[in-house]
N, C-alpha and C positions, 0 to 999 in steps of 0.2 A: 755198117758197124755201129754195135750201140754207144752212146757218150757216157764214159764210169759216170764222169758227175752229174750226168742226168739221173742216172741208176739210183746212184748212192741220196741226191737228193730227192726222189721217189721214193726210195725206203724210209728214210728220214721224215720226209711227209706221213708216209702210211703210218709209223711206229706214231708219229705224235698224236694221229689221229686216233689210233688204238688207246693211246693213253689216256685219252681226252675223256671215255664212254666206258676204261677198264673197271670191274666192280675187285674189290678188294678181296683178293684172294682166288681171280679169275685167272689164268691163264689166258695169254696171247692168242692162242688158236680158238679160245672157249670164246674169247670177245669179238676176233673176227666171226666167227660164227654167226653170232648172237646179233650183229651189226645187218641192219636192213638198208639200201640205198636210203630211201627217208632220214634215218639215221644221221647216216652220213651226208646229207644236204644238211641237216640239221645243224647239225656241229660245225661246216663249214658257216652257216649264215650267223651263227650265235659268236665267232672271231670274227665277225666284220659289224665292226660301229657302224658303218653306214648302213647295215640292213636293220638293224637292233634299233636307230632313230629314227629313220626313214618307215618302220614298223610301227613305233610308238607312237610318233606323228597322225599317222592315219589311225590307228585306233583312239586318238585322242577328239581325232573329227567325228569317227564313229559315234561314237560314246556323246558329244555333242549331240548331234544330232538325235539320236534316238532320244536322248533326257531333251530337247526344247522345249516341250507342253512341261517339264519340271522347273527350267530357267524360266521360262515366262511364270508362272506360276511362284516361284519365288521371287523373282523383281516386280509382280504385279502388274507387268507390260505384254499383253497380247501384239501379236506379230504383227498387226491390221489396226492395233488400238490407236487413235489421232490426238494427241496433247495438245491444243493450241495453249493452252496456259503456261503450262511450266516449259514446252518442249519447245517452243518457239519464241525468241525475241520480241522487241517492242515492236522490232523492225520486220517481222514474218520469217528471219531466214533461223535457220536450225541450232539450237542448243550444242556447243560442244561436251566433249566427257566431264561430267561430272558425276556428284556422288548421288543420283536420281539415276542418271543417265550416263553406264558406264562406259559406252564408246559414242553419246551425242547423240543427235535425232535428225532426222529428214527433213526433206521440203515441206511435210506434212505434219512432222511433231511426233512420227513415230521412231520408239527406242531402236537404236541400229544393231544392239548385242541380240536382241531377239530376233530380227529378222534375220541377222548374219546367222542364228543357228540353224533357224530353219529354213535358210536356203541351202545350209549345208544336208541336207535332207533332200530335196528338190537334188541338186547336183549328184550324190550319191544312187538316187531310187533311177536318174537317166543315167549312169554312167553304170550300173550292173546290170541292169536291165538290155540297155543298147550292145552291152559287151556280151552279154549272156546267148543274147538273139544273133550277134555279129559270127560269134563263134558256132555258134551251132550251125547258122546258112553256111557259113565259110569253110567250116571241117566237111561237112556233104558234099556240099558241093566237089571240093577237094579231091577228098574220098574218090569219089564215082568218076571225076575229069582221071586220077590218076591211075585207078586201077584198070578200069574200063577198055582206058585207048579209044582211037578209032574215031568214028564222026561224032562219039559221044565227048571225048576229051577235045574235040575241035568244035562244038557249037561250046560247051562249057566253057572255055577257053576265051574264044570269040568274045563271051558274054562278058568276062572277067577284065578281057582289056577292055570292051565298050564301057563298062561301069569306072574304071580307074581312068580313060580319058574327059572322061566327063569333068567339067568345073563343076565343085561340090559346091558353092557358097552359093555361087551363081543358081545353079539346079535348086539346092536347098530353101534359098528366097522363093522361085517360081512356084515350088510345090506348094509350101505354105500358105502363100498367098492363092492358092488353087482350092485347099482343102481349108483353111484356118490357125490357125495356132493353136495351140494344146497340146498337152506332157504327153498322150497319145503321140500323138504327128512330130514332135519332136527327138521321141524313140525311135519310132521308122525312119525319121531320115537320116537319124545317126545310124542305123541297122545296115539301112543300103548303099551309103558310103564306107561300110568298114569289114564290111563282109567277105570281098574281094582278095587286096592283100593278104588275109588271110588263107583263104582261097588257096593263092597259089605259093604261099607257103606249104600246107598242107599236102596238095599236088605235087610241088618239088622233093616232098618224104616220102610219100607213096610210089611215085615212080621206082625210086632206089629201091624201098623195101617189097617189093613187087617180085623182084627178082632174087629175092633172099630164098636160103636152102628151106625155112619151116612153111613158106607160103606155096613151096614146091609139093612139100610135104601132103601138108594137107588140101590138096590139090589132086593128088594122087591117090589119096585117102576117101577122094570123092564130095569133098566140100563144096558148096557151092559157092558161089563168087561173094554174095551178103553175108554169109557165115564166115567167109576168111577175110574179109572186111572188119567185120564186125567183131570177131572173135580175136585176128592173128596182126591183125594191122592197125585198128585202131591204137588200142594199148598203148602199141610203140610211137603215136604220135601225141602222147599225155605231155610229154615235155615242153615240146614247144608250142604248143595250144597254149599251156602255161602260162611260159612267158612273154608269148604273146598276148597272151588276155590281160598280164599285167601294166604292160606299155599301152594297151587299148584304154583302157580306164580314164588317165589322164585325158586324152585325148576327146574322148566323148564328154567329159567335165568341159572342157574351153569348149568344146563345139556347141553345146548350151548354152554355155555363157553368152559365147556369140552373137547367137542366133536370139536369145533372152535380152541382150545389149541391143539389139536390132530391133525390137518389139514382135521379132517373129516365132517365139519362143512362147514360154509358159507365161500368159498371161499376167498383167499386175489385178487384184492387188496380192496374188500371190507372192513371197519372198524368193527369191533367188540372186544368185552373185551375178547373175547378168544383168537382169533391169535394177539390180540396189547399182549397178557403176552408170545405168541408163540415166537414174533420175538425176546424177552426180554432174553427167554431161550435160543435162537440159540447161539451158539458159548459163553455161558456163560456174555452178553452181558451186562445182568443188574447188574456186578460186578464193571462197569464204568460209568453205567446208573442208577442209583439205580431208576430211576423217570418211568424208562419204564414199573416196577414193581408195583411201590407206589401207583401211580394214576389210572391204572385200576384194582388194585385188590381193593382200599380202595372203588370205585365205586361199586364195586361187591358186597363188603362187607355191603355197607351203603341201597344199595336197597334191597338184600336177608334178611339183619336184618328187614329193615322197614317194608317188606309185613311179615315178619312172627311175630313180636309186636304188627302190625297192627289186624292179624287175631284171635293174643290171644284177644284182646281185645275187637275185635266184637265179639268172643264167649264169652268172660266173660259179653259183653255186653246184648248179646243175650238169658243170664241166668239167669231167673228169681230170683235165690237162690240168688246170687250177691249181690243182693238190701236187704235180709238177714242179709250178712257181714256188707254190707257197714254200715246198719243203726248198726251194733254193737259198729263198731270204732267211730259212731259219738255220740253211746250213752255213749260209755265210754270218751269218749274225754268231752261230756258236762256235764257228772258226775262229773268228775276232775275240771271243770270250776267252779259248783258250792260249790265243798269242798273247792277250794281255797279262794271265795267270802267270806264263810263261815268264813276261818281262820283268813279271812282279817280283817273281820267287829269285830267277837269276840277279836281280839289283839287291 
C-alpha cells in the first residue's frame, strides 16, 4: 500500500522542482517537458551549500594552480628560487610570513606560497590522470567480467580480488624502488591500486543490467556482444563511474602525497604537498616553522574534503529518492508555516 504522505510529499517535491526551472508564462506540463535529467541534478546540487562550496573550493585550487607561473611572476619568487638573504635568519632556519614572504620560507629560503601553488598542480595533473586511467581499466575490465560470465568473469575476478588483497603502501614502496621515482611511476601505481574497486563496482551493474528487457532486445535484433556493451549498457553505467570518479580524486591526491612525503614520489626539487610536509619533518623542522606544516597540510585537507562533499552530493544528487526527502522537509516546514498563520489569525 502506497504512504499518502510519501505521495503528497513527492508531489510537493516534484512541483518545487518544477518551480525552480518554470520560465514565465510556461505551463507545468511545458516545463516538465523541457526538463532533461541534467536539469534536474542541476537544480538539486545548486539547493545544497555543501555542493555550491565544496565546488568553489576546488575550482579555487583549479584556478590556483593553473595561474602559478602568474603568482610567481607577480611576487618575483620562482618555485625552485633560494633566498638565503632575506628568506633565512641569521640563524639558517626559515623566514615566517611576512610582507616579502606571504606564508614564510623553507629550509632553503624558498617562498612557500609559490611552491604551495605549484604543487597544487603536481597533485591535480596525478590525481585526474590516475583517476582518468583508474576508470577506464576498471569500467573494462568490469564491462567484459560482467557481461561475459563464465571463465572470463572467473579469471577477471580472480584478478580483482588478488589486486585488492594486496598491501598497497607496502607494494607501492617495492615498485618504486624497482623502477625509480617519477610523476610517470607515480600515476601507474596509483592506476593499479584503484582500478579494481571500481571494477567490481562496475561488474556488480552489469550483471543486473544484463538481464534487462532492452539488452534482450537487441540481442535478438542480432547485436553482438561489444555493440550491446558498448551501445546499451555502458550509458547506464555513467552514473556511478561518476561518482565514483569523484571520491577517487581525493584519494590519489593523499596517495601522492604519501608516497612524495616518503621520498618515493615526484622527486624534489620539484614542489608538491608531500615532500613541502617532507622537508617540515626533516630534523624535526616544523617545531620552529609551524607554517611549513600549516599550509600544505590545510591544502590537502581543503581539497580531499571538497571532492569527497562534492561526490556525496552528486550521488545524493543523482538519487532520485532524494527528491522524496527533500519534499518531506518542505512539507513539514510549510505545515508549520501554516499552523502558525493559523495561531496567529485566531489570537
Amino acid at each position: 500500500m502506497t504512504d499518502p504522505k510519501a505521495t503528497e510529499a513527492h508531489e510537493e517535491a516534484v512541483a518545487d522542482e518544477i518551480e525552480a526551472v518554470a520560465v514565465p508564462g510556461q505551463t507545468q506540463q511545458a516545463a516538465v517537458a523541457a526538463r532533461s535529467p541534467m536539469q534536474l541534478v542541476w537544480a538539486r546540487l545548486r539547493r545544497d551549500p555543501t555542493a555550491m562550496i565544496s565546488a568553489a573550493v576546488i575550482l579555487i585550487v583549479i584556478i590556483a594552480a593553473l595561474a602559478a607561473p602568474l603568482v610567481a611572476s607577480l611576487i618575483g619568487h620562482g618555485p625552485n628560487e633560494q633566498f638565503r638573504d632575506d628568506g633565512l635568519t641569521e640563524f639558517g632556519t626559515p623566514v615566517g610570513p611576512n610582507s616579502q614572504f606571504l606564508l614564510g620560507t623553507d629550509n632553503l629560503g624558498r617562498d612557500v606560497l609559490v611552491r604551495l601553488v605549484y604543487g597544487a598542480q603536481i597533485s591535480l595533473i596525478v590525481a585526474f590522470a590516475a583517476t582518468l586511467g583508474a576508470l577506464g581499466i576498471g569500467t573494462l575490465v568490469g564491462l567484459v567480467a560482467g557481461f561475459m560470465r563464465g571463465w572470463v568473469d572467473t579469471v577477471l575476478t580472480w584478478l580483482m580480488d588478488t589486486t585488492l588483497s594486496l598491501p598497497q603502501l607496502l607494494f607501492a614502496i617495492s615498485l618504486v624502488a624497482l623502477v625509480g621515482p617519477s610523476l610517470g611511476t607515480t600515476v601507474i601505481v596509483i592506476v593499479l591500486f584503484s582500478w579494481a574497486p571500481i571494477a567490481r563496482v562496475v561488474r556488480g551493474q552489469v550483471l543486473s543490467l544484463r538481464e534487462r528487457e532492452f539488452v534482450e532486445a537487441a540481442r535478438s535484433l542480432g547485436a553482438s556482444n561489444w555493440r550491446i556493451m558498448r551501445v546499451d549498457v555502458l550509458p547506464n553505467l555513467l552514473v556511478p563511474i561518476l561518482v565514483y570518479g569523484t571520491l577517487l580524486i581525493p584519494q590519489a591526491i593523499v596517495f601522492e602525497a604519501t608516497l612524495s612525503f616518503l621520498g618515493l614520489g615526484v622527486l624534489p626539487p620539484t614542489a608538491t604537498w608531500g615532500n613541502m610536509l617532507s622537508v617540515a619533518s626533516t630534523g624535526s623542522l616544523y617545531t620552529i616553522a609551524p607554517w611549513l606544516v600549516i599550509f600544505p597540510s590545510a591544502a590537502l585537507l581543503a581539497v580531499t574534503l571538497a571532492f569527497n562533499l562534492l561526490g556525496d552530493s552528486i550521488r545524493d544528487a543523482l538519487d532520485p529518492r532524494q527528491t522524496l526527502f527533500a519534499g518531506r522537509r518542505r512539507l513539514a516546514r510549510n505545515r508549520a508555516a501554516k499552523r502558525a498563520a493559523r495561531r496567529k489569525a485566531s489570537a
